[in-house]
C-alpha positions in Angstrom: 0.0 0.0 0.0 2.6 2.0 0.8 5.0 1.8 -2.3 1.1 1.8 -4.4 1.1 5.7 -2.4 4.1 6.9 -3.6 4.2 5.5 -7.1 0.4 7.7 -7.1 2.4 10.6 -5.4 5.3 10.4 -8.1 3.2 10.0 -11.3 0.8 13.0 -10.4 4.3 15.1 -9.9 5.0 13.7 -13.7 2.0 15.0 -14.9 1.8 18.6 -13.1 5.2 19.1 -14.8 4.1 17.6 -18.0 1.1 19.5 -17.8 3.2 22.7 -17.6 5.3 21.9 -20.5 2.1 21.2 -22.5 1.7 24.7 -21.5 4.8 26.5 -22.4 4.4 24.5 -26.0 0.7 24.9 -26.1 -0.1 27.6 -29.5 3.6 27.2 -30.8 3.0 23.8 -32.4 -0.1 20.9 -33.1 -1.1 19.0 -29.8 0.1 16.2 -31.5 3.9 17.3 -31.8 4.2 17.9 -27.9 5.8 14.8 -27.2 8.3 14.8 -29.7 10.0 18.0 -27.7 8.8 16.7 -24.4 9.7 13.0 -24.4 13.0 13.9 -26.3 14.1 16.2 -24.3 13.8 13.7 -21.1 15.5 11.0 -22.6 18.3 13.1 -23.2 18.4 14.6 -19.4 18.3 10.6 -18.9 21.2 10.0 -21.2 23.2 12.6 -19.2 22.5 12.0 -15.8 23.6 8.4 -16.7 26.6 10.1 -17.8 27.7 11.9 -14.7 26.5 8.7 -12.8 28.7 6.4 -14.0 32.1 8.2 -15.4 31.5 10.5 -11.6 31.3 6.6 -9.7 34.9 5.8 -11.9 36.6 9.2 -10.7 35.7 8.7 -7.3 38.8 7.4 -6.4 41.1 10.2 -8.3 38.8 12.9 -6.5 37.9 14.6 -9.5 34.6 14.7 -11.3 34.1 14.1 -15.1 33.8 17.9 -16.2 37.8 18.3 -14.3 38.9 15.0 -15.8 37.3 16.0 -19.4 39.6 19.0 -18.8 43.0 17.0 -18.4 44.1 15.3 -21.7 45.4 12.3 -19.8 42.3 11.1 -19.0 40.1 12.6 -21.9 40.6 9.7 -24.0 40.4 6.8 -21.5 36.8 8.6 -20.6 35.4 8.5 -24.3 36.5 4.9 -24.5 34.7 4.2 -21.6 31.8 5.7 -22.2 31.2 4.1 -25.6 31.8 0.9 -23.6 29.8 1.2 -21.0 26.6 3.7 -22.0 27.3 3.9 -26.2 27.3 7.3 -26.4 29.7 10.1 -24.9 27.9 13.8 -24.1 31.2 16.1 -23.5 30.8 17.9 -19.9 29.8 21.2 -21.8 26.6 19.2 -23.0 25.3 17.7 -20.0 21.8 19.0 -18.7 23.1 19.8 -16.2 25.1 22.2 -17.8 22.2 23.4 -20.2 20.0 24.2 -17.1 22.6 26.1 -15.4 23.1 28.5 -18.4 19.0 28.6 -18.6 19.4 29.8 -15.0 21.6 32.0 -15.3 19.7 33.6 -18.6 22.9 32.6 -21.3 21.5 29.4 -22.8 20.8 29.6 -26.7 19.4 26.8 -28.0 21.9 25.9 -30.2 23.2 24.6 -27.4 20.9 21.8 -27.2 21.0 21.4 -30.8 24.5 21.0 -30.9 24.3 18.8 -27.7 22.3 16.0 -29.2 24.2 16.3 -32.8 27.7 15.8 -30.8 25.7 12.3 -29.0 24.8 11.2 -32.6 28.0 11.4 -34.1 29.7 9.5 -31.4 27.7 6.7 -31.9 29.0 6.4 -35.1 30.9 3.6 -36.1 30.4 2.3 -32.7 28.7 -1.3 -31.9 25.9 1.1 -30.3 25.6 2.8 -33.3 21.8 0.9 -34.1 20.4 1.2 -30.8 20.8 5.1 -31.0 20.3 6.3 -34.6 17.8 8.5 -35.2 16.2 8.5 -31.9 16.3 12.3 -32.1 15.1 13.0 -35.7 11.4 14.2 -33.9 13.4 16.7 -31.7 13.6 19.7 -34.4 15.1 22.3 -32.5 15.4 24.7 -35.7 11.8 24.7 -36.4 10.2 28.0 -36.7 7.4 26.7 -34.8 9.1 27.2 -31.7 9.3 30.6 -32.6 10.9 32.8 -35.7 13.8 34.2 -34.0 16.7 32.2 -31.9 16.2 34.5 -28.6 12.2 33.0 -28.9 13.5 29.6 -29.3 16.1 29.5 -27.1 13.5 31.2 -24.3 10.8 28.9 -24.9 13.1 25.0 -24.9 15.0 27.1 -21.7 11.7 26.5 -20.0 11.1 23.0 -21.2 14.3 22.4 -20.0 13.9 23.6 -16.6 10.2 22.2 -16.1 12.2 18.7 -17.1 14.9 19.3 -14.2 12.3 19.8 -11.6 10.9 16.7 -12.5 12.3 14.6 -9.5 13.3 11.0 -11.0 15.3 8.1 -8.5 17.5 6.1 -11.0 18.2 3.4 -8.5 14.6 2.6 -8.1 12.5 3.9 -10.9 8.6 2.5 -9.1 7.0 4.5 -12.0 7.4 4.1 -15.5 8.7 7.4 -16.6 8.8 7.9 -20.4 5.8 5.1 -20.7 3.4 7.4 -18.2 4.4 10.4 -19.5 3.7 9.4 -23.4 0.1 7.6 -21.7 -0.4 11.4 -20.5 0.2 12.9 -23.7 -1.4 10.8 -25.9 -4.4 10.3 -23.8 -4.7 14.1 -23.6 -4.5 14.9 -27.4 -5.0 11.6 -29.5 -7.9 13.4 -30.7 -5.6 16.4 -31.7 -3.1 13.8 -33.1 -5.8 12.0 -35.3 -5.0 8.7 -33.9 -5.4 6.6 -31.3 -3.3 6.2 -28.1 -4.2 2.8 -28.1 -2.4 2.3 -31.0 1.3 2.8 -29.0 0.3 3.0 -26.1 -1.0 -0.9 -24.2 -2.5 0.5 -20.7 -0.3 -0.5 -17.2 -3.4 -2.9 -16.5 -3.2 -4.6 -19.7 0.8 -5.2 -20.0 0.5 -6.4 -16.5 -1.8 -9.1 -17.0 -0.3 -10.0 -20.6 3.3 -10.1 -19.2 2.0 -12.0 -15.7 0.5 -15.1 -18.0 3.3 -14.9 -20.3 6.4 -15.6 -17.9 4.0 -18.1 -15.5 6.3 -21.0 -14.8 9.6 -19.1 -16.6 12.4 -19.3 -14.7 14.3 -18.1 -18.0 13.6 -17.2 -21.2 16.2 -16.7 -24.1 14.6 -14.8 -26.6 11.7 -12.1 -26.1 9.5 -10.1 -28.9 6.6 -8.2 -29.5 6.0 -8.0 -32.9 3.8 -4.7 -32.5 5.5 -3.4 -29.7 4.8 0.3 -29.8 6.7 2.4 -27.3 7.4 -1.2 -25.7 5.2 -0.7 -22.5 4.2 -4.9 -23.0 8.3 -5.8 -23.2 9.0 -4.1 -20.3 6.2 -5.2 -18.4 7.5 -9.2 -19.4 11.6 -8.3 -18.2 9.8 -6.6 -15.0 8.2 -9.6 -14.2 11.3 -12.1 -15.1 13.1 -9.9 -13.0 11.7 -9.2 -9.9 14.7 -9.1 -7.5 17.9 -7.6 -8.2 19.6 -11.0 -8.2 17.2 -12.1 -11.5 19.0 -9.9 -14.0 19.8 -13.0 -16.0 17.0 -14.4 -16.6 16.1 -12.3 -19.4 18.4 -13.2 -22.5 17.9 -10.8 -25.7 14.7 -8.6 -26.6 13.7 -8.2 -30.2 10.7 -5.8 -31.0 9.2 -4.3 -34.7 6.6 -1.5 -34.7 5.9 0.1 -37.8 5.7 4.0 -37.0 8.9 5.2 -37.0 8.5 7.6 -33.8 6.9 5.4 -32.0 9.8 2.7 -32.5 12.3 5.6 -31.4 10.7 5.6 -28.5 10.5 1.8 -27.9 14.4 1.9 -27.9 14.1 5.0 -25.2 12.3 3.2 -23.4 14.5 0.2 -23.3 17.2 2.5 -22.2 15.9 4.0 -20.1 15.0 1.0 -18.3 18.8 -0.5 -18.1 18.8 -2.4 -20.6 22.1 -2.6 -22.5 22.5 -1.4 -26.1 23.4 -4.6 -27.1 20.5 -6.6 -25.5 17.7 -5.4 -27.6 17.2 -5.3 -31.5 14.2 -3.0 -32.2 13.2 -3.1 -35.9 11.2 0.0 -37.6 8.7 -1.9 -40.6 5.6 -3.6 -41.0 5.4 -7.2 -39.3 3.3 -8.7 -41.8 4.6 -7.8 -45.1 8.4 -6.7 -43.9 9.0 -9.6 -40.9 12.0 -9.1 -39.2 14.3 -11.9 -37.5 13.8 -14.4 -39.7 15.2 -17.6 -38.1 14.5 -16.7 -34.6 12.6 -18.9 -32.3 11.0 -16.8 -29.3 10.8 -18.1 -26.2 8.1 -15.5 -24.5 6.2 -13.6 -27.5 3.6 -10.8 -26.2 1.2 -8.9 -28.6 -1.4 -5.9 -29.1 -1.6 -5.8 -32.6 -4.2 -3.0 -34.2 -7.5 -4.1 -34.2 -9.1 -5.2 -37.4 -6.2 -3.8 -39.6 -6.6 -3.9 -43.1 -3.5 -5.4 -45.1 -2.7 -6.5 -48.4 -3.9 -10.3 -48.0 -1.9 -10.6 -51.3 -2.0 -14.5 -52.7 2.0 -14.6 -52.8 1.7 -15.1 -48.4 0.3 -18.3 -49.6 3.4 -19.6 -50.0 5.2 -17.9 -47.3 6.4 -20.0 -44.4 4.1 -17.8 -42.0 0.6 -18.7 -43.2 1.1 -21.6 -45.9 0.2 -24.8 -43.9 -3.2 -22.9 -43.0 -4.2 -23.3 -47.0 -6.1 -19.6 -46.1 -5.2 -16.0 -45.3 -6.9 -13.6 -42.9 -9.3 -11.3 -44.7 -8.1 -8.0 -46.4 -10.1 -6.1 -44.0 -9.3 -8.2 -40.3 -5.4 -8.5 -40.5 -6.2 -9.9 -36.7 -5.6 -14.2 -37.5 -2.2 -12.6 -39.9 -0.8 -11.3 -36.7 -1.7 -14.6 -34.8 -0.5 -16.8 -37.5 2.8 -14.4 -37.9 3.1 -14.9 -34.1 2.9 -19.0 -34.0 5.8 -19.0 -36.6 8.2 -17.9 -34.3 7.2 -19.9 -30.9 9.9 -22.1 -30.2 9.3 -25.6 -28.7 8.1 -24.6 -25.1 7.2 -20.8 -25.8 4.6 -18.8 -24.3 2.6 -16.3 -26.5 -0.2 -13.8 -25.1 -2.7 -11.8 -27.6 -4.7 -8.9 -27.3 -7.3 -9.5 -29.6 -10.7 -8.1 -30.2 -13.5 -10.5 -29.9 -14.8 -10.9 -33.1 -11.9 -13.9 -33.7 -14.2 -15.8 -31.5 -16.6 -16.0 -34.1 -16.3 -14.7 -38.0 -16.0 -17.7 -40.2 -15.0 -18.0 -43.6 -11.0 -18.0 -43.6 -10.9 -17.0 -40.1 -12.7 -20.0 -39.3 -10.6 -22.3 -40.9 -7.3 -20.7 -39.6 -9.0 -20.7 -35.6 -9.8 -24.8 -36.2 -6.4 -25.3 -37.6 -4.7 -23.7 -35.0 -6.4 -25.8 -32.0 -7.2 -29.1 -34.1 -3.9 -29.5 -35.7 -1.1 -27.3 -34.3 -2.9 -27.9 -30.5 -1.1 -24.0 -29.7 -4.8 -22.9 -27.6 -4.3 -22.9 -24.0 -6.7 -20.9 -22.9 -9.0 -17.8 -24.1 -10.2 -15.1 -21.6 -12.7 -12.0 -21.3 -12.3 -9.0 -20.6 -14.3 -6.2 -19.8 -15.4 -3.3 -21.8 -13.5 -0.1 -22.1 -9.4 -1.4 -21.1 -8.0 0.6 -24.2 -8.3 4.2 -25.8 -10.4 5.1 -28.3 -12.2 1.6 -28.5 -14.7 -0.3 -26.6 
């Protein structure tokens, strides 16, 4: 009861603050574009903090801190090489938030600054194992768009105050009870989905929802391998699965490697955020921007725990040549054009390895249309015998659906 409290206490601080950087965005920009400045700019307060965390914990000894060991060139270089090696990234002591809050306090920071902040975290991924796990993840962040204002002193005021709403935001790394970026992107998207023209449901699976899901899918797991969510949005479900195969400290290896695939390209960036943000290594996760159905990725993969809350009712191509694709052929049918919902299933059962464990969000109509989606449902229990168990649930779980 008590830690249920604070986790209440902390996510309605979240939201005042978000609330008030809705505000200071609010008539500059679309509702919709809010979290692109919003949720960057926390991930990258995230990325630095980690910074001055770790390479501060590996001075500690030398009594210096990283900013007065960046300084001396005999331990510049030995910090960028551990950096890559430890984080993936290096952000330069002039960079850090820290740093960029400072200057906002004391009324100097342009917001070049930033700019050139998250350009100089790019380029040092480069050529670097981490390189995938961090390109592009800040392509939604424009900070030269004139819609935060035609001149650079109207910029520079207005992300100075985003910036500064996002350091007030009070945020324990060593025991992170609330989901950070996930709530805060619920928030958003929950408050302007309407404004966005889509549906927060979409990217979004609610805390309720990737609890039960990731509950039934680890029962009886004492490991699992290999991971994925084929729609994984911003990768709420994922993280929901590794929080429940991980539940003491002394767990951390009984999660193996986490593969994901979402089609929208900002709401994949933010699945990787979101994995980072979380602790998971660079090189733990493959997150794959593209369409699951006709663009599959991991092809030769066998998944050991494989959770799912694919669109509802999607229309797809349904084109005759998946006949003979691996995926759907022994079913002799395809999923309508207009209900992509048994493609996903089918898509899903291909990758199950001997003794995996696959949970679907699905709407309830696969129950009961017939036609091809009959034939693929008796196929699946009759002959590949993959049907544990089907449950309810009740009306109104998601956004913008019943």
């Amino acid at each position: 009861m008590e830690r249920t409290e604070q986790q209440r206490r902390e996510k309605q601080e979240l939201f005042t603050k978000l609330w008030t950087m809705v505000n200071d965005l609010r008539g500059n920009m679309d509702g919709s574009e809010f979290k692109n400045y919003i949720l960057g700019t926390l991930f990258y307060r995230f990325l630095s903090d980690k910074t001055e965390r770790v390479l501060n914990a590996q001075l500690a000894n030398d009594g210096l801190t990283y900013a007065e060991a960046w300084a001396d060139e005999d331990y510049k270089a030995d910090l960028i090489e551990a950096s890559l090696e430890d984080l993936g990234y290096v952000i330069e002591p002039e960079y850090l938030f820290s740093k960029l809050v400072e200057d906002v306090n004391n009324g100097v920071f342009k917001v070049e600054q930033y700019h050139r902040a998250i350009k100089e975290l790019e380029d040092s991924t480069r050529g670097q194992k981490s390189s995938v796990a961090f390109e592009g993840l800040f392509e939604d962040l424009d900070l030269t768009s004139t819609k935060l204002g035609r001149e650079v002193k109207d910029r520079s005021k207005l992300i100075g105050r985003v910036l500064s709403t996002a350091a007030a935001i009070e945020i324990d790394y060593e025991d992170m009870s609330i989901d950070v970026l996930g709530d805060a992107y619920e928030y958003l998207m929950s408050m302007y989905a309407q404004t966005a023209g889509k549906k927060a449901g979409e990217f979004f699976t609610p805390k309720t929802m990737s609890t039960l899901l990731s509950r039934l899918a680890t029962l009886g797991k004492e490991q699992a391998k290999n991971i994925m969510d084929p729609t994984a949005g911003s990768g709420s479900l994922l993280l929901e699965v590794i929080h429940s195969m991980q539940k003491d400290a002394d767990q951390t290896d009984r999660v193996g490697h986490i593969f994901a695939q979402e089609i929208n390209s900002t709401t994949s960036n933010l699945c990787r955020m979101n994995l980072i943000m979380h602790g998971l290594s660079y090189d733990s996760f493959d997150v794959f921007n593209g369409d699951t159905l006709e663009n599959p990725a991991f092809k030769g993969e066998k998944m050991d725990i494989i959770v799912a809350n694919p669109p509802y009712s999607l229309n797809w191509s349904a084109d005759t040549h998946f006949l003979e694709d691996e995926r759907f052929s022994q079913y002799g049918k395809l999923a309508p054009k207009s209900k992509a919902d048994f493609a996903f299933v089918q898509h899903i059962v291909s990758y199950m390895a001997d003794d995996a464990t696959a949970v679907v969000l699905l709407p309830h109509g696969v129950l009961f249309r017939g036609a091809a989606e009959g034939t693929i449902r008796e196929y699946l229990i009759r002959e590949l015998n993959v049907l544990d168990a089907v449950i309810g649930l009740p009306a109104n779980c998601f956004y913008g659906t019943g």
